[in-house]
Backbone as CSV, one residue per row, in Angstrom:
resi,resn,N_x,N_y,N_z,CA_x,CA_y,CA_z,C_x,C_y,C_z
1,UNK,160.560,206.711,-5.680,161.350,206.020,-6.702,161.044,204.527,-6.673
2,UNK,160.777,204.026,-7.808,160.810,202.575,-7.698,162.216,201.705,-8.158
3,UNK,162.052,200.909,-6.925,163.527,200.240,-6.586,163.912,199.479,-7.469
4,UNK,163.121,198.805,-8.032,163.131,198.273,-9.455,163.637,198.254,-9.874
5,UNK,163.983,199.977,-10.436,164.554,200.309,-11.594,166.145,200.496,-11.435
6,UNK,166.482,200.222,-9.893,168.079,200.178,-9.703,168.829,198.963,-10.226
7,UNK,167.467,197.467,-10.846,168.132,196.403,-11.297,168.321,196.276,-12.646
8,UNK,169.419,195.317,-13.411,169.083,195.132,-14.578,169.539,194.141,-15.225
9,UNK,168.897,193.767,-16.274,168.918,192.100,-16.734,169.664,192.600,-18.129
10,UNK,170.865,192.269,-18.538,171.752,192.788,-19.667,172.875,191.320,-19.904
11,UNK,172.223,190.761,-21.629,172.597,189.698,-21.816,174.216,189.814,-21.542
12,UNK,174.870,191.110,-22.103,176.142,191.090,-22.022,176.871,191.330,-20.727
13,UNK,175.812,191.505,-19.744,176.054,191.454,-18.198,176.197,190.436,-17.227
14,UNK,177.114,189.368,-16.910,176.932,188.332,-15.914,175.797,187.448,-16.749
15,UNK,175.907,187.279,-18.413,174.843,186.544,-18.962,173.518,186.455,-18.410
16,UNK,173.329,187.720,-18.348,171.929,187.799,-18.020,171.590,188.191,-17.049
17,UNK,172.332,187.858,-16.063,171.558,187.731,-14.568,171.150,189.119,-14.328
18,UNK,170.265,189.008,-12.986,169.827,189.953,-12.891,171.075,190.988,-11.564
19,UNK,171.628,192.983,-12.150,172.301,193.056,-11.387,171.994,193.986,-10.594
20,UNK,173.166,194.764,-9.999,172.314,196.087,-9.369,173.261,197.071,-11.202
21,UNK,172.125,198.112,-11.220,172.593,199.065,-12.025,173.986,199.444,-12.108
22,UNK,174.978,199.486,-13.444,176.263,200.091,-13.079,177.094,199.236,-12.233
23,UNK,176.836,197.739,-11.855,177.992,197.756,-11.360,177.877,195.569,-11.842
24,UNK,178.543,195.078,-11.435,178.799,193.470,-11.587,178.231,192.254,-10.598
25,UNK,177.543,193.222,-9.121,177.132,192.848,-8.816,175.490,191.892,-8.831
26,UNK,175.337,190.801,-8.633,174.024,190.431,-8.924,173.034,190.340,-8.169
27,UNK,171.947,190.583,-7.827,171.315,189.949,-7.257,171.141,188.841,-5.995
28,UNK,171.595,188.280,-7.199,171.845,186.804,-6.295,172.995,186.425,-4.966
29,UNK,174.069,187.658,-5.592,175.217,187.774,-4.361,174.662,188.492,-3.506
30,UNK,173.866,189.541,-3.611,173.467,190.510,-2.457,172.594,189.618,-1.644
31,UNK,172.049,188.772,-2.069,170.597,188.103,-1.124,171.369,187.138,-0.827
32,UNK,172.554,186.528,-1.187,173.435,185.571,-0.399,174.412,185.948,0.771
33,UNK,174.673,187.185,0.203,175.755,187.589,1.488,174.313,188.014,2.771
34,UNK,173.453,188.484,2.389,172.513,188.703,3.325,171.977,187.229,4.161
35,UNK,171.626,186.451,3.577,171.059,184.892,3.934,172.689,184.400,4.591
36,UNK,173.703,184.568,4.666,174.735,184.367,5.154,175.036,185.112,6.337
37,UNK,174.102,186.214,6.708,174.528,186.778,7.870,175.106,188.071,7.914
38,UNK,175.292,188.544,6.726,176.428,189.986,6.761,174.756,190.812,6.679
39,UNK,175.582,191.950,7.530,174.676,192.488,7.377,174.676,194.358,6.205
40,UNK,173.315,195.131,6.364,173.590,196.096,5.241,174.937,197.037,5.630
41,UNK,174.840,197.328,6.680,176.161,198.109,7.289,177.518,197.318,6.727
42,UNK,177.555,196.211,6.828,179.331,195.274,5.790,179.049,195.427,4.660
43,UNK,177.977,194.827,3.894,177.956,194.643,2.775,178.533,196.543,2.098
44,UNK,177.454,197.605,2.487,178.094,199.086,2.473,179.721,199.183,2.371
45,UNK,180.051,198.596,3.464,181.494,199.438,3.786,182.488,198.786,2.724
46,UNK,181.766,196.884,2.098,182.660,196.464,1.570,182.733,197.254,-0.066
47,UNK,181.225,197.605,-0.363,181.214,198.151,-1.632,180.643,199.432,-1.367
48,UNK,181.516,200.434,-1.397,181.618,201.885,-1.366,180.904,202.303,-2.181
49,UNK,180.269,201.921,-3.186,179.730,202.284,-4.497,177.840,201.978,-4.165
50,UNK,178.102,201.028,-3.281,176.517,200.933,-3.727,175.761,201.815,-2.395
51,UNK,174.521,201.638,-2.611,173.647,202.570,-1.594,172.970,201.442,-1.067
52,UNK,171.809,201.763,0.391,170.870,201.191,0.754,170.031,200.594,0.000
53,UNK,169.234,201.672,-0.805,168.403,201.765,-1.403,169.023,200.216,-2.798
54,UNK,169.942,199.977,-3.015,170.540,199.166,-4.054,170.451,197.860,-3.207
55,UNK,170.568,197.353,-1.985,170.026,196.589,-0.944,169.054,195.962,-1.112
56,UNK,167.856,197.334,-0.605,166.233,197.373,-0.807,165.593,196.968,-2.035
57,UNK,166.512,197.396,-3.471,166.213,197.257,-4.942,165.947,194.956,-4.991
58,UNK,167.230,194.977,-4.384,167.357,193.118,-4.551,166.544,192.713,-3.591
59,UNK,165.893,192.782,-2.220,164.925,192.269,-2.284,163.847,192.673,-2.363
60,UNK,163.285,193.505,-3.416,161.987,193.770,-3.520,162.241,193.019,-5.196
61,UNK,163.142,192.999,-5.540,163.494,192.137,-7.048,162.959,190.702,-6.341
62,UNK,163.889,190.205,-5.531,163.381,188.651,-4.943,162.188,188.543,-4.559
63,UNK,161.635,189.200,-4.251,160.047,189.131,-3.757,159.179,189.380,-5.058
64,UNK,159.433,190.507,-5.987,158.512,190.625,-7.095,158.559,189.368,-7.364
65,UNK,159.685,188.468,-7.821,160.206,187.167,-8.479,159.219,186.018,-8.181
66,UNK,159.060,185.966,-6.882,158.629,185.229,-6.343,156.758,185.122,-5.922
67,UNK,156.413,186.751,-6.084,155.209,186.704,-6.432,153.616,185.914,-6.814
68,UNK,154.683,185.557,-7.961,153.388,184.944,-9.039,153.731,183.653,-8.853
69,UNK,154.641,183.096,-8.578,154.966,181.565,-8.232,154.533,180.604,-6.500
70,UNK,154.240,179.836,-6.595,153.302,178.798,-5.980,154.526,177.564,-5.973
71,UNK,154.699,177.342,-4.940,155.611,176.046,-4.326,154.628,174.973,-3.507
72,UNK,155.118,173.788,-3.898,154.274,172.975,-3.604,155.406,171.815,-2.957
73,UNK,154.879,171.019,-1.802,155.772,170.111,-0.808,156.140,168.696,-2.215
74,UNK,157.178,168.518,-2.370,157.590,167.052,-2.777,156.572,166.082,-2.117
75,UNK,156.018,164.990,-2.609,155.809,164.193,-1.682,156.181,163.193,-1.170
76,UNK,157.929,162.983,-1.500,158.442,162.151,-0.552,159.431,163.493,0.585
77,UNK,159.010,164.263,0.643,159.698,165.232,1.501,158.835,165.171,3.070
78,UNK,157.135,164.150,2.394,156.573,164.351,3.538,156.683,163.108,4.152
79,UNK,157.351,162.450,3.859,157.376,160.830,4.022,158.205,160.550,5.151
């Protein structure tokens, strides 16, 4: 199955953002509560509804995302 397809971008959804399928969650909260430390076992227990695999869907979404894009140092960041 591609994980992909558990996300979805629906203008009338969270204006756009990108979510997990079926539910209000975005993206962007799942890879924050993760970068915050919770891990898949809390995030699970807090939302009964979602699966692993809905986890796995957001960051392979953040990584497709990030793909094709190229970051480059400020150069007073090196200063």
């Amino acid at each position: 199955m591609n994980l992909t397809k558990r996300i979805e971008i629906n203008p009338a959804i969270l204006k756009g953002k990108a979510v997990i399928k079926g539910t209000r969650l975005s993206v962007q909260y799942i890879l924050g509560l993760l970068a915050n430390g919770a891990s898949e076992e809390e995030i699970l227990d807090e939302y009964t509804n979602l699966r692993r695999d809905d986890i796995l869907a957001c960051l392979m979404f953040a990584s497709n995302a990030l793909d094709d894009h190229f970051f480059y140092p400020n150069a007073q960041d090196q200063a």
